[in-house]
N, C-alpha and C positions, 0 to 999 in steps of 0.2 A: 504493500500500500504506500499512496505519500506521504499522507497523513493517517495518523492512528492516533486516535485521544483514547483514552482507557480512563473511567471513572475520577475525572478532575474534578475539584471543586475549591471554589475560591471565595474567603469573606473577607471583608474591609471593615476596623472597628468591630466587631463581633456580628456584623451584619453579611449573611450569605446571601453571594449572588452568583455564584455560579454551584449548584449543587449533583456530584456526581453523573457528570456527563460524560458519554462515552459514542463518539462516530469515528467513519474512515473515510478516505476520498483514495478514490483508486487512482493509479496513475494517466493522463489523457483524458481528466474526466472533470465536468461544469458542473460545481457543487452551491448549490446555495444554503445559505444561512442565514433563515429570517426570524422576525420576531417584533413584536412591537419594540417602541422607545423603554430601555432601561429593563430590557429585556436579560440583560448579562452578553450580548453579541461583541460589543467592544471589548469585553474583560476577557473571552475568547481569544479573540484576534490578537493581546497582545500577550496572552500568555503563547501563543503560536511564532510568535515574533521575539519574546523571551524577553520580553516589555517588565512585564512579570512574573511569576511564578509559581503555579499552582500550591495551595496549601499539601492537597495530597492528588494522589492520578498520573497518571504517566504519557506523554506526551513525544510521540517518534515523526519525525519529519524527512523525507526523502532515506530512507533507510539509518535516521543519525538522529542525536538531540537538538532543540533548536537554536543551543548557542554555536554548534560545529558546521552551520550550513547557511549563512546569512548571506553568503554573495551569492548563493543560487536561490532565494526569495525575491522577490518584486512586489513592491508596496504600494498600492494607492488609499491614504487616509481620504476620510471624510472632511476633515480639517485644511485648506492648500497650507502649500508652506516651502515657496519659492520666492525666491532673493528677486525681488519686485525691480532693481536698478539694474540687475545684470539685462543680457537679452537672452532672448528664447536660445540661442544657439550655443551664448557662453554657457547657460545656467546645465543646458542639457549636457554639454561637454563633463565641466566641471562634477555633474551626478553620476556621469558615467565615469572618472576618473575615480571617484570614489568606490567603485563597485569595483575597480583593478579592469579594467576595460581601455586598450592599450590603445591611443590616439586616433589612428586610421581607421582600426575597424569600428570604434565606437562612432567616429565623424559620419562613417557610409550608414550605419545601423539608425542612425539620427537623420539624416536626410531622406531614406525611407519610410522612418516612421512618420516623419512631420508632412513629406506628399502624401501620404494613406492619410491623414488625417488632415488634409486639405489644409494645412500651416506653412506650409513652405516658402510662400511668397512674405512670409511674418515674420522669418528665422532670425533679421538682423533688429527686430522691435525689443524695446522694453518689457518686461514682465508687467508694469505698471499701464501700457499703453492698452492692454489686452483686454478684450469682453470676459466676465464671469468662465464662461461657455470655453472661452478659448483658452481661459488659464488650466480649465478642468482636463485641456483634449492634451496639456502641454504636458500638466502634472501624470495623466496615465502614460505619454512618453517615457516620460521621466523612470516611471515604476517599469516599464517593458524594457528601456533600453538597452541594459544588459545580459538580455536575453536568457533570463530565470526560468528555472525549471516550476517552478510551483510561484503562482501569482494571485495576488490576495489584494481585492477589491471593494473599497469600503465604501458603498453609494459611488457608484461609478459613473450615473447618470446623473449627477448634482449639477444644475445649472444646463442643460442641454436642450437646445432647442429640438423639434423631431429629426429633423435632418441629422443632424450631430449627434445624437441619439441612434439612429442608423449607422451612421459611420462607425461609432464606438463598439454599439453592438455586433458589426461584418467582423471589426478588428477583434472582437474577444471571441466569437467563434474562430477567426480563421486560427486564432492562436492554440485553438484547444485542437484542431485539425491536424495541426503542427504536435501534439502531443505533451502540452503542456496543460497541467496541472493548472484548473483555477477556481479558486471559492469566491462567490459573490456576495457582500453583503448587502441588501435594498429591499425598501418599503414597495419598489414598485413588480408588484404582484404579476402584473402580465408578461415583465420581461425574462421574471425568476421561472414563468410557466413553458415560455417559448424557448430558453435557453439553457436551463440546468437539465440534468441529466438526472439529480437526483436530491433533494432536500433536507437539510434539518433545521427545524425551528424550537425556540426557546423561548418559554416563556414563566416569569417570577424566577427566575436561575435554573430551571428544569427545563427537560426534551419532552415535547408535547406530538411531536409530531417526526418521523424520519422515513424515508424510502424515495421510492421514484415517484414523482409527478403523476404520473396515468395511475400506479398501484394506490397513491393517497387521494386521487378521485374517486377510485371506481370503491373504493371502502364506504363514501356519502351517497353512493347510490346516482339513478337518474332524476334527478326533482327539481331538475333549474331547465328554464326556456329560455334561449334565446331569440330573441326577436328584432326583424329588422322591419319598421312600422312607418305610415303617416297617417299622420290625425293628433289627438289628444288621449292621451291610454291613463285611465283611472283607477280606482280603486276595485280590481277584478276578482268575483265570488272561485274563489279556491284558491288565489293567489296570497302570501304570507309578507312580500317583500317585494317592492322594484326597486333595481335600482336603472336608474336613468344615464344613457350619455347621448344627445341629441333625437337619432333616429332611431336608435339603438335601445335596448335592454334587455338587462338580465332578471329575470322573473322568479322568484324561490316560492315552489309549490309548498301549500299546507300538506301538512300528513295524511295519506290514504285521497287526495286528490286527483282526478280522472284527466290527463292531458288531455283529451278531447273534448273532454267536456270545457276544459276552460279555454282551448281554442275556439268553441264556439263563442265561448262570452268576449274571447276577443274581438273576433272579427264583427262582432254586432256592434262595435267601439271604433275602430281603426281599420286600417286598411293594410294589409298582412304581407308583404314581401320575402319574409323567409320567417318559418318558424322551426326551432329547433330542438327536441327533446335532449336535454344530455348532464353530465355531470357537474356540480357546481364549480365555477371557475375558482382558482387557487385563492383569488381576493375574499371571493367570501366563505371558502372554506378558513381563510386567515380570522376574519371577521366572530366564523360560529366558533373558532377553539378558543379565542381571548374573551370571547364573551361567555363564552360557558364557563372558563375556568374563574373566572371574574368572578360568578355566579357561585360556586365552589368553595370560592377561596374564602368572602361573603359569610357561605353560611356554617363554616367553619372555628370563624374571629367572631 
């Protein structure tokens, strides 16, 4: 494996937040790790990085521990944290210099990355002159460019308009194609469904949820519609939940509710362009495990 966590667990002040957890990430393989805010996902990442260090559990990284293997890691924080006076070209050099990445080939490896990532005509700009958007596409350079075996993505899509958002996401696929190793961490649900390979989420300091995408659908059953509509679509008899994006929606059926039956109450409402029976999307299978555990935790305290 690349990564192996064996039953970690981490408290700060006598307070846990990370309570025996235990996943793997195979080598060539899009790992995500989600969870809501303050979920314990950061206190992960930098026990993986060796930021910190697990109270107890054991932690193996590319066949090694994580302080024997840091120039084959690649970083991208949540947080930027680039020298805003140098330019895009010094700053990239200079991060590559620190990874032991010898002049020439980091220079070609950086020129590459920054045309894949439509930066190239920016190379000789200020870090300061740059949109949000652009400092985010320089900083994932940054974390790739000395071509790491195992790369660790913290909100990757921070600041990204859709287009850039496409581009980053071709680049973190092409990368795993390449056989590298990458964990994602993001709130954003759809990209973690279209692009990992396999999930683990955390939530209160515990693993709520682990496997592949399709196996931790097809566990919630078929009870979600999606629909592609015009008109006005309201409050529908067997329907539990919309949720709304323009023309679009995702529909979460009550329990023991007839799809046909509520497509007829649809279509007596709107005007129907595609109806779809199927397994609830990862966002609000996200949605029911933090609100149930909510619910749990609640009536426990």
């Amino acid at each position: 494996m690349a990564v192996e966590i064996s039953h970690i667990s981490k408290s700060f002040n006598g307070q846990s937040v990370v309570k025996d957890i235990s996943f793997d990430i195979a080598p060539g393989e899009v790992f995500g790790l989600i969870g809501p805010n303050g979920a314990g996902k950061t206190s992960i990442i930098r026990m993986l990085l060796d930021i910190i260090r697990p109270d107890s559990g054991r932690i193996r990284i590319l066949d090694g521990s994580p302080e024997g293997i840091k120039d084959r890691i690649g970083y991208l924080p949540e947080e930027r944290g680039l020298y805003r006076r140098l330019t895009v070209m010094d700053t990239l050099m200079y991060l590559g210099a620190l990874k032991n990445r010898q002049n020439r080939e980091s220079r070609e490896r950086t020129l590459e990355l920054l045309e894949k990532m439509d930066m190239l005509l920016h190379k000789d700009k200020r870090i300061s002159e740059l949109s949000k958007g652009m400092q985010q596409k320089i900083q994932l350079i940054a974390a790739i460019g000395h071509n790491p075996e195992l790369i660790i993505l913290d909100e990757p899509f921070s600041g990204l308009d859709p287009l850039n958002m496409k581009l980053v996401k071709d680049l973190i696929l092409e990368l795993g194609r390449e056989g590298k190793t990458i964990l994602i961490s993001t709130h954003m649900m759809d990209q973690v469904e279209r692009m990992c390979d396999r999930i683990f989420m955390i939530n209160r300091g515990s693993g709520v949820l682990y496997g592949s995408v399709g196996e931790i659908k097809s566990r919630y059953g078929k009870n979600t519609i999606f629909l592609e509509f015009e008109g006005e679509l309201k409050n529908i008899k067997g329907v539990k939940k919309i949720n709304h994006s323009g023309k679009y929606a995702e529909l979460v059926l009550d329990a023991g509710a007839d799809a046909q039956d509520v497509l007829k109450n649809i279509v007596s409402e709107v005007r129907v362009s595609r109806f779809e029976l199927s397994a609830p999307s990862l966002n609000e299978i996200f949605i029911e495990v933090v609100e149930h555990d909510k619910v749990d935790h609640n009536s426990k305290t």
